[in-house]
N, C-alpha and C positions, 0 to 999 in steps of 0.2 A: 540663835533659835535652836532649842531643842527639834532632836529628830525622834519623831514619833510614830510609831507605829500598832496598828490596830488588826488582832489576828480574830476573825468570828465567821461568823454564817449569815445571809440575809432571814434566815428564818428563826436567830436569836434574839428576844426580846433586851433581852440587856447587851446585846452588840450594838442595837439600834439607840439605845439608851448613851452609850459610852460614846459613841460618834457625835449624837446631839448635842451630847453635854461639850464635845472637844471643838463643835463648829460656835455653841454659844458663847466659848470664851476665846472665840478667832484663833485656836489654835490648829495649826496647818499639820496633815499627818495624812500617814500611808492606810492604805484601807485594802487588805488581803483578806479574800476572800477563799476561806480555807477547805471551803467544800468545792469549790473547783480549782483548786491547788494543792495537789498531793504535794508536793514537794517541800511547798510554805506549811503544811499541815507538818509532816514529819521534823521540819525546822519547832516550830512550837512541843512538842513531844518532846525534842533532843531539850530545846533550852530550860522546861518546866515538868520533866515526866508525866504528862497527864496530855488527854487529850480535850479537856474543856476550855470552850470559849464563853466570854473573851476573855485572851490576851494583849493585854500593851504592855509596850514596849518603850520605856525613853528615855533615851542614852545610854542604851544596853539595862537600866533596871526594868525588871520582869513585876508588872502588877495583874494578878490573877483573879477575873468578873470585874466588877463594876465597884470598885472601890474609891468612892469622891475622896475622902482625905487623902490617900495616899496619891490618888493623882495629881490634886490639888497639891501637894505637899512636893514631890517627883516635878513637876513643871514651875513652881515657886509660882504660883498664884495666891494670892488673896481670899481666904476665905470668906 
C-alpha cells in the first residue's frame, strides 16, 4: 500500500475534493491539517516552496491542488 498523505485546510474547497476523491477509490491516507499545524505547514513550504494547499504526498512524490491524472497516475489506479 502506498503511503499517502494529504496537506490542506478544512476551509479549502479542493482539499475537501482531493479527500473525497481518495476515500471513493478506498485509498487509506494521512489528513494534516495545516492550519492547525505550524509545524506540518513549514514541512510543506520546505518540501514544495509555496505555501498553497492541497498538498499530497505519495511515496515521497509531491502533487500540487487537485490533480486527478497525476494522482491517479502516482497510486497506479485505473482511469
Amino acid at each position: 500500500m502506498k503511503n499517502v498523505k494529504v496537506y490542506g485546510t478544512l476551509a479549502c474547497p479542493f482539499c475537501v475534493k482531493v479527500k473525497q476523491f481518495l476515500k471513493d477509490q478506498n485509498v487509506a491516507f494521512e489528513d494534516i491539517d495545516v492550519a492547525q499545524d505550524e509545524a506540518r505547514l513549514q514541512e510543506i513550504v520546505e518540501k514544495t516552496g509555496q505555501m498553497g494547499v492541497p498538498v499530497i504526498e505519495i511515496d515521497g512524490e509531491i502533487i500540487i491542488g487537485f490533480d486527478r491524472g497525476k494522482i491517479v497516475q502516482a497510486l497506479g489506479l485505473a482511469d
